[in-house]
C-alpha positions in Angstrom: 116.8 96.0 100.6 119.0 98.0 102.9 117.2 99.6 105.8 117.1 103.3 106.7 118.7 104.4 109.9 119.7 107.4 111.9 117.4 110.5 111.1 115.2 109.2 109.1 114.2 106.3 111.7 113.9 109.0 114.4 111.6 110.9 112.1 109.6 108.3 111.6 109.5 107.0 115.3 109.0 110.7 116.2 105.8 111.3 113.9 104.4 107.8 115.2 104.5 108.9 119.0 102.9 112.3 117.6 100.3 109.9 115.8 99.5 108.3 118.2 99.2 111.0 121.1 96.5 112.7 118.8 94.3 109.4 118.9 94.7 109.7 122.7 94.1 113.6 122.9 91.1 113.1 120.1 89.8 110.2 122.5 90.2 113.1 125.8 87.7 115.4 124.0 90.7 117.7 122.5 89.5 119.6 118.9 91.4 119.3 116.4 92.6 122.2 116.1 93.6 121.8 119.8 95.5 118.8 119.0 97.3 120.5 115.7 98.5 123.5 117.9 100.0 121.0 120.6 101.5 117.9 118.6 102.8 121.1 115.4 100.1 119.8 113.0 99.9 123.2 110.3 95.6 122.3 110.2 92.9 120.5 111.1 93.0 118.5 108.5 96.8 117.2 108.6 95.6 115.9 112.5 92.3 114.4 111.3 94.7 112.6 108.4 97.2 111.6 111.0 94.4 110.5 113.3 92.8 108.1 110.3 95.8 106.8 109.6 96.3 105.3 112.9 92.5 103.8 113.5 93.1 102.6 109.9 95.8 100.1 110.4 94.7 99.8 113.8 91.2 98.2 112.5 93.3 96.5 109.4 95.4 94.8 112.2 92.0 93.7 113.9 90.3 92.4 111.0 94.0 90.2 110.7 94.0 89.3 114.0 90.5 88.2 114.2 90.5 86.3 110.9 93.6 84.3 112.3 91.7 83.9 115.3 88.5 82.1 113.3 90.9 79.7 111.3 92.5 78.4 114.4 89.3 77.8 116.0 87.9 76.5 112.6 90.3 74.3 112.5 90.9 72.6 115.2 86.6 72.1 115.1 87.6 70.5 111.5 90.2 67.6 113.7 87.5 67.0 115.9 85.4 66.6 113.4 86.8 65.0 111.0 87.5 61.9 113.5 84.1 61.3 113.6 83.7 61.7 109.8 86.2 59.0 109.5 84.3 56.7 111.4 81.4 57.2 109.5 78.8 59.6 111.0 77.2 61.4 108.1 76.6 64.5 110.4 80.0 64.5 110.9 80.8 64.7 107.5 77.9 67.3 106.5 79.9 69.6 109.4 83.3 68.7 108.1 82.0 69.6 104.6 80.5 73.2 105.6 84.0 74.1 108.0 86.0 73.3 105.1 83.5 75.7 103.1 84.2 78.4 105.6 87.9 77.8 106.1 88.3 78.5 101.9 85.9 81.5 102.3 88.0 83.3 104.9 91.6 82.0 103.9 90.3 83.6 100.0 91.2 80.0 98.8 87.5 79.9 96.8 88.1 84.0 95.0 86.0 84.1 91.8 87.8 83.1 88.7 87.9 85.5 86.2 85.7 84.2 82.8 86.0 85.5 79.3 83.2 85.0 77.0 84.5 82.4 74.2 82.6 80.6 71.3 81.9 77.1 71.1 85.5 76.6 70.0 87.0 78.5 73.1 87.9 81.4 71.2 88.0 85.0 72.4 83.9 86.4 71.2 84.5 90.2 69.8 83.3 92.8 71.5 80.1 94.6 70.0 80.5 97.7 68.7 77.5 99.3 68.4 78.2 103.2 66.1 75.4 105.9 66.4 75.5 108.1 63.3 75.4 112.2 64.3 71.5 113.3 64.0 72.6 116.8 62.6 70.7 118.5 65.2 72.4 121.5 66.5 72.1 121.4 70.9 71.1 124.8 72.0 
């Protein structure tokens, strides 16, 4: 895929720097009206969007961060452990057992499998249909 360039790249860098001066005005106690007048925001609620989307990605970048951060300490617990496993402490091995646990939990390695209902011979089970017949009552 070709990438943009030229205008459209300083558009983009342009409304970034604008993005991000609003956090920092937001954090200085500006309104955000205040902060629409300055940075050319047309309401409030175009700088509270622009705002949002900055703490957004700047948490979803976080939570990345920090989950690499806990595999890399998990696993080089789990080559510590595991040595020790090896050699035959059961302790060892009950750790080694509940790191690897974690490890799938964060990495999404252990996701629910999706189940269909099926009869004894694996097939697909209908659905039940269940058809209410009109009362004849007239709703007033």
């Amino acid at each position: 895929m070709a990438r943009k360039s030229g205008a459209t790249d300083e558009k983009a860098i342009d409304l970034t720097r604008r993005k991000l001066k609003a956090v920092e005005m937001r954090e200085n106690g500006f309104s955000l009206q205040e902060i629409a007048d300055t940075l050319g925001w047309n309401s409030e609620q175009a700088t509270h969007k622009a705002i949002k989307s900055v703490l957004d990605k700047a948490q979803i970048e976080a939570a990345a961060h920090y989950k690499v951060l806990q595999v890399r300490r998990l696993e080089k617990t789990l080559t510590i452990v595991k040595e020790k496993a090896e050699k035959g402490n059961l302790r060892a091995a009950q750790i080694l057992v509940r790191i690897s646990k974690r490890l799938s939990e964060i990495v999404g390695s252990d996701a629910p499998m999706k189940v269909a209902q099926t009869d004894a011979k694996g097939n697909d089970k209908p659905q039940v249909v269940i058809y209410l017949p009109d009362n004849q009552r007239d709703e007033t």
